[in-house]
N, C-alpha and C positions, 0 to 999 in steps of 0.2 A: 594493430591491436587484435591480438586472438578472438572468436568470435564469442561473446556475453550473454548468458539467459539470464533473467532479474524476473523477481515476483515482487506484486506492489503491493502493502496493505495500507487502506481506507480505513483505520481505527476506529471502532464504538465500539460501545461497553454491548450492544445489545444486537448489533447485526457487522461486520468488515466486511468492508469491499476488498475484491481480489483482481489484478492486471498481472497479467504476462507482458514480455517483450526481452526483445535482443538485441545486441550492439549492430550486427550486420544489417539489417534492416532500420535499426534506430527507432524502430516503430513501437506501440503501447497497443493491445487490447485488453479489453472489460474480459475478464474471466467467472468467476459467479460470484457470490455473497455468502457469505458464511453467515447462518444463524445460530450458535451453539447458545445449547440450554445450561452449560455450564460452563469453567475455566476448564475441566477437564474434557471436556467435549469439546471446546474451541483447540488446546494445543492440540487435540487428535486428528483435526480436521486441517491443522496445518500440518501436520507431521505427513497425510496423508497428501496433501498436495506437494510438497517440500520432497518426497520419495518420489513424486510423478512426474515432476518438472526440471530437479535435481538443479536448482538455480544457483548463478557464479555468486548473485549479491541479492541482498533484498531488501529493498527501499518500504519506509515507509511514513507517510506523510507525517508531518508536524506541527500540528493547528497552531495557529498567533494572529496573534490582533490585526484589524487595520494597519496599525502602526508597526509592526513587526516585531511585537513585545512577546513573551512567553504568559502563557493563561492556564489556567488547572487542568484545559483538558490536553495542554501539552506535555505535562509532567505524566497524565496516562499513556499518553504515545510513546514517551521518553522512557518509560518503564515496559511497556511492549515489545520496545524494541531490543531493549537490555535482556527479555525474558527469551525473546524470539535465539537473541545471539547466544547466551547460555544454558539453552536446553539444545537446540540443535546445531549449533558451533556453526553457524553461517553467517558471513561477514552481513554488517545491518549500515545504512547511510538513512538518515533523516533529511524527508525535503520539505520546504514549504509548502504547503498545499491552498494559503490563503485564496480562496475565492474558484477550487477545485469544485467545490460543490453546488455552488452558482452556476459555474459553465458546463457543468456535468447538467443540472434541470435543463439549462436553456436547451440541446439537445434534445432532450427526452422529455420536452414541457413538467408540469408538475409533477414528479413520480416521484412516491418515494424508495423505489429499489435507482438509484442514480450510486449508490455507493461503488459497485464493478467498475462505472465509467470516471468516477470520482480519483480512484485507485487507477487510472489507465493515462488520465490526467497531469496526478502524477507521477508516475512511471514516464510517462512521454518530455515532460519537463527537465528529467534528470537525463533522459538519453539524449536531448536537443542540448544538453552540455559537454556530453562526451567528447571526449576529442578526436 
């Protein structure tokens, strides 16, 4: 397998976590958080990372229940990631992220900037599939 760069997003309506990584290493890091004051501020702030990173695919997590059911704020991720793929034509994989965000605090005790490592989480999940 040729070697892969993937950016991760951490979806919220109000702040996204961002993770780098790549197949050769297999590895995830927490990269920063995005806080856009707008929609049009947010795709610029990805378009600007998307130009810098210039990534093969880009994952981004997919909230679901406990029980691994779809919830409303799936259908925001599920729409993100549809926006991500047809404004910058970069291939998009949806992962689960259930309990991304639990293991991202345990880390960083109670913080709430844990989204970078939320987003690194999962990033690191989808590359521990690769083949």
């Amino acid at each position: 397998m040729p070697e892969q760069t993937f950016l991760a997003f951490d979806f919220g309506l109000k702040k996204i976590g961002v993770a780098i990584g790549n197949s050769l290493t297999k590895s995830a890091r927490p990269l920063c958080i995005l806080r856009p004051a707008t929609k049009q501020a947010r795709f610029e702030q990805i378009a600007q990372l998307l130009n810098e990173w210039q990534p093969d695919c880009v994952i981004v997590g997919l909230p679901l229940t406990l029980e691994g059911q779809e919830q409303p704020a799936s259908l925001q991720s599920r729409r993100f990631a549809n926006q991500l793929n047809g404004r910058f034509a970069v291939k998009v994989e949806l992962v689960d992220e259930r309990g991304s965000s639990l293991e991202a605090q345990s880390y960083l005790g109670n913080n709430d900037d844990d989204d970078a490592v939320a987003a690194s989480i999962i990033l690191q999940r989808y590359l521990d599939k690769l083949a």
